[in-house]
N, C-alpha and C positions, 0 to 999 in steps of 0.2 A: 504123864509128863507132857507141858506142853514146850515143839521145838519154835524155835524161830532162825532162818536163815541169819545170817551177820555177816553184813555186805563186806568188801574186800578192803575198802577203805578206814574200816573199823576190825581188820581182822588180826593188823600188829602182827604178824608173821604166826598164828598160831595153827595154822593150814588144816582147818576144821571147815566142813562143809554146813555144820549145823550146829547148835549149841542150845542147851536149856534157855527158858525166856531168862533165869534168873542169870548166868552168864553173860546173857546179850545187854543187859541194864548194868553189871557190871562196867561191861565197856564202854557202855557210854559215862560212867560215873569217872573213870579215865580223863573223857577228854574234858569232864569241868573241873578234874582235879589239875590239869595241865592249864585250864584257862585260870583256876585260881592261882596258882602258882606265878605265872606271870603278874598279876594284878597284884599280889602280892610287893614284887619290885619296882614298882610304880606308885609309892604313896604317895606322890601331889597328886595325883588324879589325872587321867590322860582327858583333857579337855582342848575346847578350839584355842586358849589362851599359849596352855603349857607346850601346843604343839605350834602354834606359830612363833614361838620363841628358838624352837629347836629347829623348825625351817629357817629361820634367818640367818640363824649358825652355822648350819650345813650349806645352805646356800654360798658365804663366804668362804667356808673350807675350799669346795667346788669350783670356784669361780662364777657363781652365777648372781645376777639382779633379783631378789626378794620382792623390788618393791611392786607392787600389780598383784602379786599371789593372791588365787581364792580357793578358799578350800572346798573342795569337790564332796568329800564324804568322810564322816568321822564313826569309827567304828574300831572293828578289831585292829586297825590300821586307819594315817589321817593319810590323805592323799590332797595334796595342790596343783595347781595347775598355775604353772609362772606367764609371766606374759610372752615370754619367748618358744612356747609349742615344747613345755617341759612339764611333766609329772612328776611330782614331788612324793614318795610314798615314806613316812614313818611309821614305822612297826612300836608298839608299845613300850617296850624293853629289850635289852640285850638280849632276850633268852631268843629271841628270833634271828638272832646274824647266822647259823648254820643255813637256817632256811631263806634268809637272803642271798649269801654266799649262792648257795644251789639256785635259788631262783631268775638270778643274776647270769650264771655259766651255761643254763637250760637258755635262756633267750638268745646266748650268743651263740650258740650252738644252733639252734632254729634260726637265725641269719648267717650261720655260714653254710646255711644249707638250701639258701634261700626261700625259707619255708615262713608264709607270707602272718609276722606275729608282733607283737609288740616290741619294742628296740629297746633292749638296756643301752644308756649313755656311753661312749668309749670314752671312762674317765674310771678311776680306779676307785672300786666300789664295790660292797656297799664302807659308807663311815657310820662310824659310833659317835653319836653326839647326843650331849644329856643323857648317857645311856641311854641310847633309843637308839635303833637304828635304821639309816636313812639309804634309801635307792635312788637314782633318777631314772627316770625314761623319757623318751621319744612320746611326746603327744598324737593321737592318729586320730583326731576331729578335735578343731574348732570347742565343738560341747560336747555334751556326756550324751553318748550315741550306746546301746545296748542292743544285745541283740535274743532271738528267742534260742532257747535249750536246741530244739531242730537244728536252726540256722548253723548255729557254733559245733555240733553234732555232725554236721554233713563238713565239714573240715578237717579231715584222716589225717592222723601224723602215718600212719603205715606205711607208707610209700617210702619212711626217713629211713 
């Protein structure tokens, strides 16, 4: 029998140090059944059209100016960047607002702790729009600045 380790990120609370390979491919057949499931509640297609449509509309819920937005990156999530030093992130579909919700209270918790990280907006958030659901944040460059695995690595939350 061959084992293979099954990293923590993939271990869904099952507190196994090791697992048959056939297990570990299991798990991973999880996370495309969870990605097809979302993809599912998105039949117009999550494209740069359907998602700048739902930017405009959250943008006005919000209070904020659409017009200038470009879109940064389109993927599991569209992300804009508005003219005013503002990120715009749309998640797919609704099945993501728990993980916004959480994603959302994580950052404000890292600024009340002055723990130096991305700003969620202090505006009430996240909104559902187009069924999608939409975040804002605080822009921290100008342009899309990345950084390497090390860099963001050598950054301890431990100390929180």
């Amino acid at each position: 029998m061959q084992v293979s380790p099954l990293s923590s990120s993939l271990d869904r609370g099952l507190h196994v140090a090791e697992v048959t390979e056939s297990e570990w491919w299991s798990s991973l057949q999880l996370v495309t059944e969870a990605f097809a499931e979302t993809s599912a509640l998105d039949p117009g297609g999550f494209t740069e059209a359907s998602t700048c449509g739902t930017l405009v509309r959250a943008c006005e819920l919000a209070g904020f100016d659409d017009r200038g937005a470009r879109l940064i990156r389109l993927g599991e999530h569209a992300m804009f960047r508005l003219a005013e030093s503002v990120v715009v992130r749309i998640a797919r579909t609704v099945a993501y607002e728990a993980d916004a919700r959480r994603e959302v209270g994580v950052a404000r918790w890292l600024e009340s702790e002055s723990y130096p990280a991305v700003r969620a907006l202090d505006i009430s958030q996240p909104l559902v729009v187009d069924s999608r659901v939409v975040t804002f944040w605080k822009s921290i460059a100008d342009g899309e600045q990345f950084g390497t695995t090390a860099v963001w690595g050598a950054r301890s939350l431990s100390g929180l």
